[in-house]
N, C-alpha and C positions, 0 to 999 in steps of 0.2 A: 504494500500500500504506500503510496505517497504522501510525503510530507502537504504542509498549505501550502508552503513554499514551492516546493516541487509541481505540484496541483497547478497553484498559479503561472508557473514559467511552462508550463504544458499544452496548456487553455493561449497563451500568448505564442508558442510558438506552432499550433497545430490552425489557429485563427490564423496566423501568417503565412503556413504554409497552403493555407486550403483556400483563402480568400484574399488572398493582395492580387488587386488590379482587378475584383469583380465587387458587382455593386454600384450604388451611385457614390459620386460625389457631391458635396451639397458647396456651395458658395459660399454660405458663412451661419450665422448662428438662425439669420431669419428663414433661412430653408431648411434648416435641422428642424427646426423649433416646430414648421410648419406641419414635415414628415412625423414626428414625435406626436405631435396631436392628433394628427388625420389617424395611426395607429390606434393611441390609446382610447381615442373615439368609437371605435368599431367595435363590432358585436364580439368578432373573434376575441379582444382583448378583454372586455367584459366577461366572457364565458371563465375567462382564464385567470386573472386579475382583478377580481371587482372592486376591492380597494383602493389600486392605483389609479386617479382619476385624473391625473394630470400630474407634468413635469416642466422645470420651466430649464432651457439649453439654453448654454453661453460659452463665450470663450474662457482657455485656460490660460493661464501666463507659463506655465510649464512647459520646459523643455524635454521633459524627461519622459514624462506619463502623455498618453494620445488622449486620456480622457480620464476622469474619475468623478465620485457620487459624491457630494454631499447632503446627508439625512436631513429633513425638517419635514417640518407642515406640509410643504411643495419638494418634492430632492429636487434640488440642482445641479442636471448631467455641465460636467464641464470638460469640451474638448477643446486639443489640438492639432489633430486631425482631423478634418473633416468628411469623413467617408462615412457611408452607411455600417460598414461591419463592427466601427468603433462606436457609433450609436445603439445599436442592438445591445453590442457588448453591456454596455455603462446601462441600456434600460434591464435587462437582465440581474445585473447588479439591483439595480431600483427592486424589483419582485423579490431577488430573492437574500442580500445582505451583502456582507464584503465579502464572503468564502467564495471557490472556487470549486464549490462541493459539489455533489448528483442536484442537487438541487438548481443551482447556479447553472450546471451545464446543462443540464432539461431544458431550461429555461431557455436560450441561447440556442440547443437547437430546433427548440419552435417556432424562435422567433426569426433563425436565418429560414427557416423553411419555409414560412409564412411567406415574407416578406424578400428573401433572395430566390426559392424556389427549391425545389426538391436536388438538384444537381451539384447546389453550394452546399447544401444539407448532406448531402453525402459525402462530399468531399471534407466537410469537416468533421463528420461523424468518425470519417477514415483515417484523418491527421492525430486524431485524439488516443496516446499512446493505451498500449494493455495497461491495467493497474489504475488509468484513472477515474475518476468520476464518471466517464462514458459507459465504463461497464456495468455501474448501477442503474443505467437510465432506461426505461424500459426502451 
């Protein structure tokens, strides 16, 4: 079993290898924010999330991280990259906390499936080593 650590640089390196250069990219925080809504708006996210009823995306000043959560009333996804798979990522984080656990990764690949299509969904299903959190997901 993997460490969080391990878990997290797993989840970041099977995202990288299964989705860099597929997906949109969005222009700046007002077409993330856009896509983020139209999402959490729809039925499918309702069925799945009824809690999370919005989220409000902005830029990060970080160099380091492509994006990360912070918890309140509203989370605030904060990227710096602006691609879809890094938004997915950060909403996924929103549903399911800061772990990079079965939960987290369920999560993440519903949402690229949904929303990238069954072909990115496999493709990251497939990047996602033995031992991780992939194999607890139904």
């Amino acid at each position: 079993m993997l460490t969080g650590r391990e878990r997290q640089l797993a989840a970041y390196a099977a995202e990288e290898a299964a989705l860099a250069g597929s997906g949109r990219s969005f222009s700046g925080p007002a077409e993330a924010q856009r896509y983020a809504a139209e999402l959490i708006g729809s039925d499918w996210w309702a069925q799945r999330w009824p809690r999370v009823d919005r989220v409000a995306v902005g830029p990060s000043r970080s160099r380091r991280l492509d994006g990360y959560v912070l918890a309140g009333t509203v989370p605030q996804i904060r990227l710096s990259r602006w691609r879809e798979a890094v938004l997915l990522h950060e909403l996924a984080h929103v549903v399911t906390g800061p772990d990079h656990d079965a939960a987290f990764v369920e999560a993440l690949l519903a949402l690229v499936r949904h929303r990238m299509g069954f072909h990115a969904y496999g493709a990251l299903r497939h990047a996602l080593p033995a031992g991780s959190p992939a194999d607890e997901v139904r």
